[in-house]
C-alpha atoms as a printed R data frame, in Angstrom:
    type eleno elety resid chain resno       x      y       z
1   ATOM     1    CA   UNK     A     1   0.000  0.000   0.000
2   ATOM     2    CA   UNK     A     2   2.878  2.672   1.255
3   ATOM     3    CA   UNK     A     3   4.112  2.074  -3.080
4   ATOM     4    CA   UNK     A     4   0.766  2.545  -4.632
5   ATOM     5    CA   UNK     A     5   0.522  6.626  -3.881
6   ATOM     6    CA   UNK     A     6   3.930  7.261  -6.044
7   ATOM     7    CA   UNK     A     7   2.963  5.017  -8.777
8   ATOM     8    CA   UNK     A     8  -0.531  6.560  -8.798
9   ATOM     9    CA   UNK     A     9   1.101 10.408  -8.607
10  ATOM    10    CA   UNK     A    10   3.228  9.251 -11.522
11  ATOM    11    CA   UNK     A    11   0.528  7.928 -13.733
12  ATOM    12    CA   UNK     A    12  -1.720 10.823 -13.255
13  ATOM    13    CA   UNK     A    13   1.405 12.917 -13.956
14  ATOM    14    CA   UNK     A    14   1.830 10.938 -16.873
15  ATOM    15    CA   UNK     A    15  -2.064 10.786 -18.344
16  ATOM    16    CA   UNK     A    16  -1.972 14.588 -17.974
17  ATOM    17    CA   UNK     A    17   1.474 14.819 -19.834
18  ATOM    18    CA   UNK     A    18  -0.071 13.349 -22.782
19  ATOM    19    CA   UNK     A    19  -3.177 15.326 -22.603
20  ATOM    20    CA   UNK     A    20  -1.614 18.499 -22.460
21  ATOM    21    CA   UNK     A    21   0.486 17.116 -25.744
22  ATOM    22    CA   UNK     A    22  -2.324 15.797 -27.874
23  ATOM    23    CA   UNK     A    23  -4.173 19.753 -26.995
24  ATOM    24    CA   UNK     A    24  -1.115 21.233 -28.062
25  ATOM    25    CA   UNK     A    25  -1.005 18.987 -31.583
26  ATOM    26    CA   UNK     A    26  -4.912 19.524 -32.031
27  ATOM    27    CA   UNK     A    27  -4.578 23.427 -31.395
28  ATOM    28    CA   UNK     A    28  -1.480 23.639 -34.170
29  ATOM    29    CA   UNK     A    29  -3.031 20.802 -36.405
30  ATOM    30    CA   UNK     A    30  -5.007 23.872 -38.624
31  ATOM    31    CA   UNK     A    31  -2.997 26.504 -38.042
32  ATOM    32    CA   UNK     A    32   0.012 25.436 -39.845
33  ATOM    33    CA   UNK     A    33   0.058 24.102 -43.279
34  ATOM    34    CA   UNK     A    34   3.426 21.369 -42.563
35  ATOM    35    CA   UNK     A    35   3.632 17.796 -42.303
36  ATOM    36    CA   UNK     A    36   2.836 16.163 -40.193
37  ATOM    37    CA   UNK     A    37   0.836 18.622 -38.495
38  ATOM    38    CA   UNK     A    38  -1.592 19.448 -41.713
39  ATOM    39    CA   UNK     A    39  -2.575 15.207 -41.068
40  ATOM    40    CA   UNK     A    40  -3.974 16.353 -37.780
41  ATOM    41    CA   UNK     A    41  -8.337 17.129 -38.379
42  ATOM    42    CA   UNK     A    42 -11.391 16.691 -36.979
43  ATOM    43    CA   UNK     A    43 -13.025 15.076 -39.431
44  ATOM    44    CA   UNK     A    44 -12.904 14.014 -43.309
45  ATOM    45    CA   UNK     A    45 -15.712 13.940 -45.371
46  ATOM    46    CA   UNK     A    46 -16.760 13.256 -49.004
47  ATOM    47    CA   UNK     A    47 -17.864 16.510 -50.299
48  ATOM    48    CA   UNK     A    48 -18.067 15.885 -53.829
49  ATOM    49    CA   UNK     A    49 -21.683 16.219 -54.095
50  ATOM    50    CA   UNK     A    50 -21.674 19.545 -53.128
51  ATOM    51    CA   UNK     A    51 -21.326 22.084 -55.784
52  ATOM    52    CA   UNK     A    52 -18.191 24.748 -54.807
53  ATOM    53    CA   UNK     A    53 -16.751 21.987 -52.330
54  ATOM    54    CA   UNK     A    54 -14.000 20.242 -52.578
55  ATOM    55    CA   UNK     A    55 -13.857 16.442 -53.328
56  ATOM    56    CA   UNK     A    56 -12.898 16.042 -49.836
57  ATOM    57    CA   UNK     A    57 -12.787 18.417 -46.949
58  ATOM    58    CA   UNK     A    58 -10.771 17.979 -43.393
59  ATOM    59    CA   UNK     A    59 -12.244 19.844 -40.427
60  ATOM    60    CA   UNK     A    60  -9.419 21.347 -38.325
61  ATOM    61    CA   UNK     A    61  -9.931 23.625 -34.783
62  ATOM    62    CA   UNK     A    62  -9.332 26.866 -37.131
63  ATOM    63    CA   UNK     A    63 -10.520 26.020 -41.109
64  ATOM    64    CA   UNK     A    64 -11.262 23.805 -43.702
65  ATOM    65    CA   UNK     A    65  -9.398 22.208 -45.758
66  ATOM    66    CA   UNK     A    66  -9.002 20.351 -49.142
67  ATOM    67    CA   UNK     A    67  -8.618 16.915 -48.502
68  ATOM    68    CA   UNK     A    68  -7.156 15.558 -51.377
69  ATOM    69    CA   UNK     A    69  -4.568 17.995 -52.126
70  ATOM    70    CA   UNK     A    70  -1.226 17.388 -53.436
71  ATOM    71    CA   UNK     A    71   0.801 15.095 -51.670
72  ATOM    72    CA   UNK     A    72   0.940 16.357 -48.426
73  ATOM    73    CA   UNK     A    73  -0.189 19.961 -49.183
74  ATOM    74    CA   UNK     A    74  -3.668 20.691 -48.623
75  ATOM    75    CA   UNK     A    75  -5.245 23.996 -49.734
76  ATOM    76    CA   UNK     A    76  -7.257 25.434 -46.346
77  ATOM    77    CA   UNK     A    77  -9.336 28.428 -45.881
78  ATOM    78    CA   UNK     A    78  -8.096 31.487 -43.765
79  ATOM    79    CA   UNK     A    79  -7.432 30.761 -40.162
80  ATOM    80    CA   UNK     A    80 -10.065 32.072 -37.800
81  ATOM    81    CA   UNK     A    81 -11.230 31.219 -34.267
82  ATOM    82    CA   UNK     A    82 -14.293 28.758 -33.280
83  ATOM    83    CA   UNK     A    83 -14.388 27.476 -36.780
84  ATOM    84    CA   UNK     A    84 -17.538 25.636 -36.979
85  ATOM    85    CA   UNK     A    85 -18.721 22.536 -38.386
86  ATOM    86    CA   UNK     A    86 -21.417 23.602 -40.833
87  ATOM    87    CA   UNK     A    87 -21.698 22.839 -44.466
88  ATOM    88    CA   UNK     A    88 -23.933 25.176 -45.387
89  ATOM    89    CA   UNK     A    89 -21.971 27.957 -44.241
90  ATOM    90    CA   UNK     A    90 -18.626 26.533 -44.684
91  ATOM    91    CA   UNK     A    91 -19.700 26.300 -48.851
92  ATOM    92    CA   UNK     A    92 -22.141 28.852 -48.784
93  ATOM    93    CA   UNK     A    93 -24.847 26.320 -49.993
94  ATOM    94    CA   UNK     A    94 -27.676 24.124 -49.438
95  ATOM    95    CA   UNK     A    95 -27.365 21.935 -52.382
96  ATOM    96    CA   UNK     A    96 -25.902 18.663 -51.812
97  ATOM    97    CA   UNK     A    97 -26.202 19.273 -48.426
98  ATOM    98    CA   UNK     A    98 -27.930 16.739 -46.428
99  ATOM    99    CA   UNK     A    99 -31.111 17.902 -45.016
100 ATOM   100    CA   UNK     A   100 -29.697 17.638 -40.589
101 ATOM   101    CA   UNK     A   101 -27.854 20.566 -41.491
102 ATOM   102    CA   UNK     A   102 -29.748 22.696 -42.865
103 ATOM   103    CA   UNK     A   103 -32.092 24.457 -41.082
């Protein structure tokens, strides 16, 4: 019992390490246009079917970007704060757009 408090002080010290890290990654993942951190996104999506959209698009914390790019270089919109996760407003249409996010 007297060894489980250090091993317990250094796993916590340890979880939080690597949560502080993977914050870090996510926070730079769309506001810097490098490998590796332009593979770092929210979510990829087919976009195809919407007119004005790229084929693909990767949701970061700050933009969106193109997903299929050119080897590792992805075209992404400007940077700005609380980006958010909207279609219709991200492409500036309705068409293609399934109907949960529109409204």
């Amino acid at each position: 019992m007297a060894g489980t408090r250090p091993g317990l002080a250094w796993l916590s010290l340890l979880l939080t390490a690597g949560s502080i890290t993977l914050l870090f990654l996510a926070i730079l993942g769309g506001a810097v246009n490098r490998n590796p951190l332009n593979q770092v996104y929210f979510l990829k999506a087919d976009t195809s079917g919407i007119p004005g959209a790229p084929k693909a698009a990767q949701w970061t914390l700050w933009n969106v970007c193109d997903g299929v790019g050119t080897g590792r270089d992805y075209l992404c919109s400007g940077t700005k704060p609380a980006h958010p996760f909207d279609p219709v407003r991200n492409f500036k249409t309705t068409k293609g757009v399934d109907s949960g996010f529109i409204g």
